[in-house]
C-alpha positions, 0 to 999 in steps of 0.5 A: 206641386200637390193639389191642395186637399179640401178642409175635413169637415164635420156633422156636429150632431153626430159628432155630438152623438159619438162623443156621447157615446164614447162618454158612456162606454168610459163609465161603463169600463169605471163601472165595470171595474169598480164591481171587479174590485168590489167582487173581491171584497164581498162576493155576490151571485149576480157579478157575472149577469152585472159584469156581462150588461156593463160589458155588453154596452161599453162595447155597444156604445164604443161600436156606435161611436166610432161609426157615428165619427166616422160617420161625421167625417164624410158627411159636410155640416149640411148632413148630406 
């Protein structure tokens, strides 16, 4: 018979916090791609610069939220 395993518990606000986070890299990837289409149509010059800050913080804030989740796992909701 196995020992019976404690309940995963979880750190609300910084399971908040990731979620948020995860929030801003999918509006980034939307962004991202609707300037992708939108090059297509109308060119500009500053595309690149626009594409790189889009890609820079949707993978910033995938980076931060996946450790704030696991993050959340370990600690108990006292944040200990």
């Amino acid at each position: 018979m196995k020992p019976a395993t404690p309940p995963v518990v979880h750190d609300k606000a910084l399971d908040r916090r990731a979620k948020l986070a995860f929030g801003v890299a999918v509006i980034c990837g939307l962004f991202l791609a609707e300037t992708l289409v939108a090059h297509r149509t109308t060119p500009h010059p500053a595309s690149p610069v626009i594409w790189s800050v889009l890609g820079s913080v949707a993978g910033a804030a995938l980076v931060l939220g996946a450790l704030w989740h696991r993050r959340a796992r370990r600690r108990g909701p006292g944040g200990a």
